[in-house]
C-alpha positions in Angstrom: 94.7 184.8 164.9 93.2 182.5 162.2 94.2 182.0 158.8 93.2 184.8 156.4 91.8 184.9 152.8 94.9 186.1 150.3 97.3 185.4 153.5 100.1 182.7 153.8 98.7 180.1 155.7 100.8 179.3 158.6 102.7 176.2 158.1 101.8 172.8 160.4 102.7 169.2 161.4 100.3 167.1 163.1 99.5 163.4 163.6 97.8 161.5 160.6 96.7 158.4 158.6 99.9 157.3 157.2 102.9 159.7 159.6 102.5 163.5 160.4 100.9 166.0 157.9 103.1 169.3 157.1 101.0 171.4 155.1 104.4 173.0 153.2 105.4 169.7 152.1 102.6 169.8 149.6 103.4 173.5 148.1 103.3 173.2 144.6 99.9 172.0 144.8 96.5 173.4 145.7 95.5 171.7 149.2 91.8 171.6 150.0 91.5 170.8 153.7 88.2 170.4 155.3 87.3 170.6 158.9 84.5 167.6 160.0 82.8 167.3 163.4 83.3 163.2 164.5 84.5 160.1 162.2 81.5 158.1 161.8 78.6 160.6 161.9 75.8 160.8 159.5 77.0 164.1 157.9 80.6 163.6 158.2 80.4 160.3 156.7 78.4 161.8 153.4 81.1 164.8 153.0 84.2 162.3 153.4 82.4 160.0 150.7 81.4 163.2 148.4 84.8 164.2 148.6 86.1 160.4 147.9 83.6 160.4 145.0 85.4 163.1 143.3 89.0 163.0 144.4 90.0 162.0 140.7 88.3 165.1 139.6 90.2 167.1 142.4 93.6 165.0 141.4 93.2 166.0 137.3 93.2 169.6 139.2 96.0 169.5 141.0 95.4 169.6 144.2 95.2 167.4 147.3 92.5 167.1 149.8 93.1 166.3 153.9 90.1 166.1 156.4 90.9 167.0 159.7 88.4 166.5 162.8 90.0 166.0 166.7 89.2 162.4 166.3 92.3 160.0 167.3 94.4 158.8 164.4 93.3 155.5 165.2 89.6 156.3 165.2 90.7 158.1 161.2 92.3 154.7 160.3 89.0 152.7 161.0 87.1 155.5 159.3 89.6 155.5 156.6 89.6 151.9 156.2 85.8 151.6 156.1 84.8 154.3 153.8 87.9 153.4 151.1 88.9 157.2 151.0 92.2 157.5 149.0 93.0 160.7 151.1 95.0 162.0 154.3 92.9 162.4 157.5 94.3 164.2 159.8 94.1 164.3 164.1 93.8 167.7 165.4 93.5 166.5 169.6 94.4 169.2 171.0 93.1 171.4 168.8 96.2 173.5 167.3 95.3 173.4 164.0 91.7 173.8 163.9 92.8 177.0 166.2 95.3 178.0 162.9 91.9 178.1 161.0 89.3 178.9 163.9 86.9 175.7 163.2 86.2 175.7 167.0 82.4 177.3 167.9 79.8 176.7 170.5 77.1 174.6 168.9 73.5 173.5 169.9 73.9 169.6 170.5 70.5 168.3 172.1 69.4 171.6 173.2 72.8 171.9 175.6 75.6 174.1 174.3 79.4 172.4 172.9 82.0 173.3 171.8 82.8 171.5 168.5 84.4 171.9 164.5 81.6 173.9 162.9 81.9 172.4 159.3 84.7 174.5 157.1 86.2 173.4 153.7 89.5 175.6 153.0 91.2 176.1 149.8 94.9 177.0 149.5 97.0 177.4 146.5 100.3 176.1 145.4 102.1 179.3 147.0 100.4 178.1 150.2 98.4 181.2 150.1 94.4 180.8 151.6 92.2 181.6 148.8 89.0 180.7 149.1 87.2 179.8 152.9 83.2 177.9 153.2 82.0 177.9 157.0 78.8 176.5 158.3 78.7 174.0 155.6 76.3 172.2 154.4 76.9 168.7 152.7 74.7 169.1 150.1 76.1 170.5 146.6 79.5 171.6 148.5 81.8 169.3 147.3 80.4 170.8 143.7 81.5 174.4 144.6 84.5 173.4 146.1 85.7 171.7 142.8 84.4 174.3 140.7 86.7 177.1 142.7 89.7 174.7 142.6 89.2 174.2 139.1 88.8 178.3 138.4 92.4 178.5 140.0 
């Protein structure tokens, strides 16, 4: 059963940029955690940067962001690497976390049908408590609302 909104988000460890994630190791601080398709993709590449744009903004806040896709840590590292973003990136391969959050749709892709992340952006307070949830994203003006709700908490 995914996460739910004013619910205690289920504590995880997975693989990452810099050693394994554990989402309680960061209560105490509001975690924004944002669910992207594929490293390297037009619209993934603009929402990683949006959020890198404004991760002092999200800092003076107090809270952290992580980006989470089922891309290999190594492909994160390159992506990482190549977009400067001073943020965690997170492998989800097999799926368990997006799962925690239920990320995982059938898409249209080229008129066939896939399974994939359907773009989600997650906001969780300092208790660890989910507070606010966006699905079916779209880049533009998110990262905006995003910061405006952390900001309101």
């Amino acid at each position: 059963m995914p996460a739910a909104l004013d619910q205690v988000v289920p504590d995880f460890t997975a693989a990452a940029t810099g050693g394994p994630f554990t989402l309680s190791a960061h209560r105490g601080k509001k975690v924004v955690v944002y669910f992207y398709p594929k490293d390297n993709t037009p619209g993934c590449t603009t929402e990683s940067m949006n959020f890198r744009d404004m991760y002092p903004q999200f800092e003076a806040a107090g809270a952290e962001i992580i980006g989470i896709s089922r891309d290999s840590v190594k492909s994160h590292d390159n992506f990482k690497s190549k977009l400067e973003l001073p943020f965690t990136l997170v492998s989800d391969a097999d799926e368990a976390v997006c799962a925690l959050f239920g990320v995982i749709k059938m898409k249209k892709m080229y008129g066939k049908e896939v399974r994939g992340i359907e773009r989600s952006t997650f906001l969780i307070d300092g208790n660890g408590v989910l507070r606010r949830e966006w699905r079916g994203v779209k880049v533009a003006g998110h990262i905006d609302e995003v910061l405006a709700s952390v900001t309101a908490l």
